[in-house]
C-alpha positions as CSV (number, residue, x, y, z in Angstrom):
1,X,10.8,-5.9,20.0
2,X,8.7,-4.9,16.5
3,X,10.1,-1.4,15.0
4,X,8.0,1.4,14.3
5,X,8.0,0.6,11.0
6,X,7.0,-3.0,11.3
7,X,4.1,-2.0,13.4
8,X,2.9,0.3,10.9
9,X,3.5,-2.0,8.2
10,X,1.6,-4.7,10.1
11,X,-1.3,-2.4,11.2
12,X,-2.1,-1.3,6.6
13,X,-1.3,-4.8,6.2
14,X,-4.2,-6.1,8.7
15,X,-6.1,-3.1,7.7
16,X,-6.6,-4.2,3.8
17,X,-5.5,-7.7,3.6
18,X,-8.8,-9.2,3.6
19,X,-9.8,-6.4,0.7
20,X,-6.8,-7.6,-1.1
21,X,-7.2,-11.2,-0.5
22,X,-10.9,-11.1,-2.2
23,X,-9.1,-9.9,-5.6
24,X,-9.1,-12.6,-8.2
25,X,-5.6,-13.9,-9.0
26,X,-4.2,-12.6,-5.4
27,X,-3.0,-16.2,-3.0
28,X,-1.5,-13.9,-0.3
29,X,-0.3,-10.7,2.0
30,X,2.4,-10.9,4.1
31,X,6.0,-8.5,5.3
32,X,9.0,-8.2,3.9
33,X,11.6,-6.3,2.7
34,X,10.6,-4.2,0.1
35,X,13.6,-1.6,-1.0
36,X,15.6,-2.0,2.0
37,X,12.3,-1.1,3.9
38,X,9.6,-3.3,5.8
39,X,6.6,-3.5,3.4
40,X,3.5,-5.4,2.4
41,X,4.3,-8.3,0.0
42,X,1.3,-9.0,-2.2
43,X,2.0,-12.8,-4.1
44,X,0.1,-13.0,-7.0
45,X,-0.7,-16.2,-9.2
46,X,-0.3,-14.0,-12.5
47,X,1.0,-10.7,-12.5
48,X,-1.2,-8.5,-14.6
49,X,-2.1,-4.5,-14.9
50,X,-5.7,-5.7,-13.6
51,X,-4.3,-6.7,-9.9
52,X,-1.9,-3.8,-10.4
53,X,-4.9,-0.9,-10.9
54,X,-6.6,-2.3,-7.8
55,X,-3.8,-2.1,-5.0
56,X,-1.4,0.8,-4.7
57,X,2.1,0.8,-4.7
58,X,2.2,2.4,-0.8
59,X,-0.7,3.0,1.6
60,X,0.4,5.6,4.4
61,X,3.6,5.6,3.7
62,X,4.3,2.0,3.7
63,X,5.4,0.3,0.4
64,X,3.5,-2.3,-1.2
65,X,4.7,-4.8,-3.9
66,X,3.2,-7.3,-6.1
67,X,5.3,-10.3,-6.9
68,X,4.2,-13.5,-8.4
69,X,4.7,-16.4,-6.9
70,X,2.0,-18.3,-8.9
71,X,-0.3,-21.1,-7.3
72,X,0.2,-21.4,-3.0
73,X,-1.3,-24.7,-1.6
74,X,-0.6,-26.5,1.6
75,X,1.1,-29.7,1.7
Protein backbone atom coordinates (compact mmCIF):
# COMPACT_ATOMS: atom_id res chain seq x y z
CA UNK A 1 0.00 0.00 0.00
CA UNK A 2 1.76 3.58 -1.28
CA UNK A 3 1.67 6.35 1.64
CA UNK A 4 0.27 9.59 1.20
CA UNK A 5 3.31 10.96 0.82
CA UNK A 6 4.57 8.62 -1.83
CA UNK A 7 1.55 9.35 -3.83
CA UNK A 8 2.09 12.88 -3.78
CA UNK A 9 5.62 12.56 -4.47
CA UNK A 10 4.81 10.37 -7.41
CA UNK A 11 1.93 12.56 -8.77
CA UNK A 12 4.91 16.27 -8.86
CA UNK A 13 7.16 13.73 -10.01
CA UNK A 14 4.90 12.54 -13.09
CA UNK A 15 3.69 16.04 -13.28
CA UNK A 16 7.27 17.66 -14.25
CA UNK A 17 9.48 14.82 -15.15
CA UNK A 18 9.28 15.13 -18.76
CA UNK A 19 10.01 19.19 -18.18
CA UNK A 20 12.95 18.15 -16.19
CA UNK A 21 14.03 15.46 -18.38
CA UNK A 22 14.33 17.99 -21.55
CA UNK A 23 17.02 20.00 -19.45
CA UNK A 24 20.50 19.67 -20.77
CA UNK A 25 22.78 17.75 -18.43
CA UNK A 26 19.70 16.02 -16.56
CA UNK A 27 19.81 11.58 -17.34
CA UNK A 28 16.98 11.04 -14.84
CA UNK A 29 13.78 11.52 -12.16
CA UNK A 30 12.97 9.07 -9.94
CA UNK A 31 11.90 8.59 -5.58
CA UNK A 32 13.79 8.34 -2.88
CA UNK A 33 14.67 9.33 0.31
CA UNK A 34 15.47 12.73 0.53
CA UNK A 35 15.99 13.98 4.37
CA UNK A 36 14.26 11.23 5.94
CA UNK A 37 11.32 12.04 3.60
CA UNK A 38 9.99 10.48 0.16
CA UNK A 39 11.19 13.00 -2.53
CA UNK A 40 12.04 13.49 -6.23
CA UNK A 41 15.70 12.49 -6.96
CA UNK A 42 16.95 14.47 -9.95
CA UNK A 43 20.52 12.57 -11.26
CA UNK A 44 22.50 14.88 -13.04
CA UNK A 45 25.56 14.28 -15.39
CA UNK A 46 27.32 17.54 -13.94
CA UNK A 47 26.09 19.36 -11.20
CA UNK A 48 26.07 23.04 -11.98
CA UNK A 49 24.08 26.34 -10.79
CA UNK A 50 22.48 26.27 -14.44
CA UNK A 51 20.37 22.81 -13.73
CA UNK A 52 20.10 24.24 -10.14
CA UNK A 53 18.18 27.74 -11.27
CA UNK A 54 15.84 25.74 -13.42
CA UNK A 55 14.29 23.06 -10.87
CA UNK A 56 13.28 23.97 -7.34
CA UNK A 57 14.35 22.50 -4.30
CA UNK A 58 10.46 21.39 -3.44
CA UNK A 59 7.33 21.60 -5.53
CA UNK A 60 4.05 21.38 -3.31
CA UNK A 61 5.60 20.48 -0.51
CA UNK A 62 7.55 17.69 -1.76
CA UNK A 63 11.46 17.91 -1.70
CA UNK A 64 13.42 17.77 -4.69
CA UNK A 65 17.21 17.08 -4.91
CA UNK A 66 19.86 17.13 -7.51
CA UNK A 67 22.59 14.61 -7.27
CA UNK A 68 25.09 13.70 -9.74
CA UNK A 69 25.36 10.59 -10.82
CA UNK A 70 27.14 11.42 -14.07
CA UNK A 71 26.52 9.46 -17.55
CA UNK A 72 23.33 6.56 -17.21
CA UNK A 73 23.30 4.08 -20.16
CA UNK A 74 21.77 0.68 -20.39
CA UNK A 75 23.80 -2.38 -20.62
Amino acid sequence: MMSDQTRKALDVKRKHEDKWMNIEGVVAVGLGMVEEEIGIIVSVKKDDGDIRKKIPSAVDGVPVVIRHSGEISAL
